[in-house]
N, C-alpha and C positions, 0 to 999 in steps of 0.2 A: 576452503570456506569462501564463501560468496561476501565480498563487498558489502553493505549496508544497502545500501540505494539499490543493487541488484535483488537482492533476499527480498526486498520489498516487492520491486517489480516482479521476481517466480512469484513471489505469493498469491497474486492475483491470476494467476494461470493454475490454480488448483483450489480456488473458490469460488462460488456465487458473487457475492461482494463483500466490501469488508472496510473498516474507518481505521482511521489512526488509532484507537484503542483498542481496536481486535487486530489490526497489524502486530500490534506491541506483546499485544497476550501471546499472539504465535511464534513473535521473532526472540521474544526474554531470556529461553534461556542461553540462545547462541552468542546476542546480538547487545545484552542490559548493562557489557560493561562498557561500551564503545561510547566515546563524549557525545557523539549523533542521535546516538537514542535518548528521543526524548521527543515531545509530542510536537512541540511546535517542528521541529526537524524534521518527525516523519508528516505532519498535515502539510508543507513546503516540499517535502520529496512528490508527496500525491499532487498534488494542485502542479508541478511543473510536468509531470507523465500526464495530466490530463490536456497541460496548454501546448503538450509535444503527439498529440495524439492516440497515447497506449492506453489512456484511461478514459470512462465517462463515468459522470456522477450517477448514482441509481438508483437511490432515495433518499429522504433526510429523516432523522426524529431527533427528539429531546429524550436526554439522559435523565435520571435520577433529582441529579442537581440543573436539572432545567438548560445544561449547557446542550447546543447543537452539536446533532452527529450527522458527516455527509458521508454516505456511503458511494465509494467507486467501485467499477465493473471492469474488466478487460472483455472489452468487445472481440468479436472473433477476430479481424484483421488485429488488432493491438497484442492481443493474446501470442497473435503468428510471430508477429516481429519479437517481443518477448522472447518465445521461444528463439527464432532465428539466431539472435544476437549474443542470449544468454543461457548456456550451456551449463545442465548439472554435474 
């Protein structure tokens, strides 16, 4: 099993894009008992792969309860390195 911060990072190499709360819906049942999961932890995993290069933001809405959702993308090069680095 993949790391925390890795399973984050494949993630985004077999989606469109995707926010910290569709991260969590996909990672739950491997990843819900680990202290790291949790939102603030995965929206700071995402924001540090964007200011490292593997990630860009790709659109924003409001939730339900009016909170913001920023959606990232793995661009093709960020995508490459992804794959590169982090092996299934």
């Amino acid at each position: 099993m993949l790391p925390l911060n890795y399973a984050i990072l494949k993630h985004f190499t077999t989606v469109d894009d995707a926010c910290a709360e569709t991260v969590m819906e996909a990672l739950h049942n491997t990843y819900s008992g680990y202290k790291a999961f949790n939102k603030p932890s995965i929206i700071n995993a995402l924001m540090t792969a964007e200011a490292n290069g593997l990630l860009e933001e790709s659109r924003f809405e409001l939730d339900a309860d009016d909170e913001l959702r920023v959606y990232y993308r793995a661009h093709e090069e960020g995508a490459a390195t992804i794959n590169t680095y982090i092996v299934d």
